[in-house]
C-alpha positions, 0 to 999 in steps of 0.5 A: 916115409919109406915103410909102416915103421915110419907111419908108426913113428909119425903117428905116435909123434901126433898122437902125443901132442896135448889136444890131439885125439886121434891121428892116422897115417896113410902110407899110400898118400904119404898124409896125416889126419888129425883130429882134436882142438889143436893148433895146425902148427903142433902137429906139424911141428911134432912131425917134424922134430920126429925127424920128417918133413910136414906142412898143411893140406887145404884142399879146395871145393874141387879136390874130388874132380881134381881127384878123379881126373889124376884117376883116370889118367892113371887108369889110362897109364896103365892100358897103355903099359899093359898093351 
């Protein structure tokens, strides 16, 4: 995804597929979240026919400390660009 078009284009693709209750894209973090009783392959499949690349995201019981820690070295990326 390259701009907020494309994060409209995606979310319409999700939002179409029969189950889905809710989709939002995040541009940022170039990620989804689906809501609904729905196979995690139609989605992704719809993602992808909408012209984008999409897979599954399973994030393990340390995601949050993974999180934090890439955090922290951006912070210290960045003190050390500012000096």
């Amino acid at each position: 995804m390259r701009c907020a078009g494309c994060v409209s284009i995606v979310e319409s693709a999700l939002r179409t597929v029969p189950g889905v209750t809710e989709a939002n894209v995040n541009f940022a973090s170039r990620s989804a979240t689906v809501s609904g009783a729905v196979p995690v392959a139609a989605p992704i499949e719809a993602v992808i026919k909408a012209g984008y690349h999409a897979s599954e995201v399973v994030e393990d019981d340390n995601g949050a400390d993974q999180e934090a820690a890439e955090h922290g070295r951006y912070q210290r990326r960045q003190g050390v660009s500012w000096i």
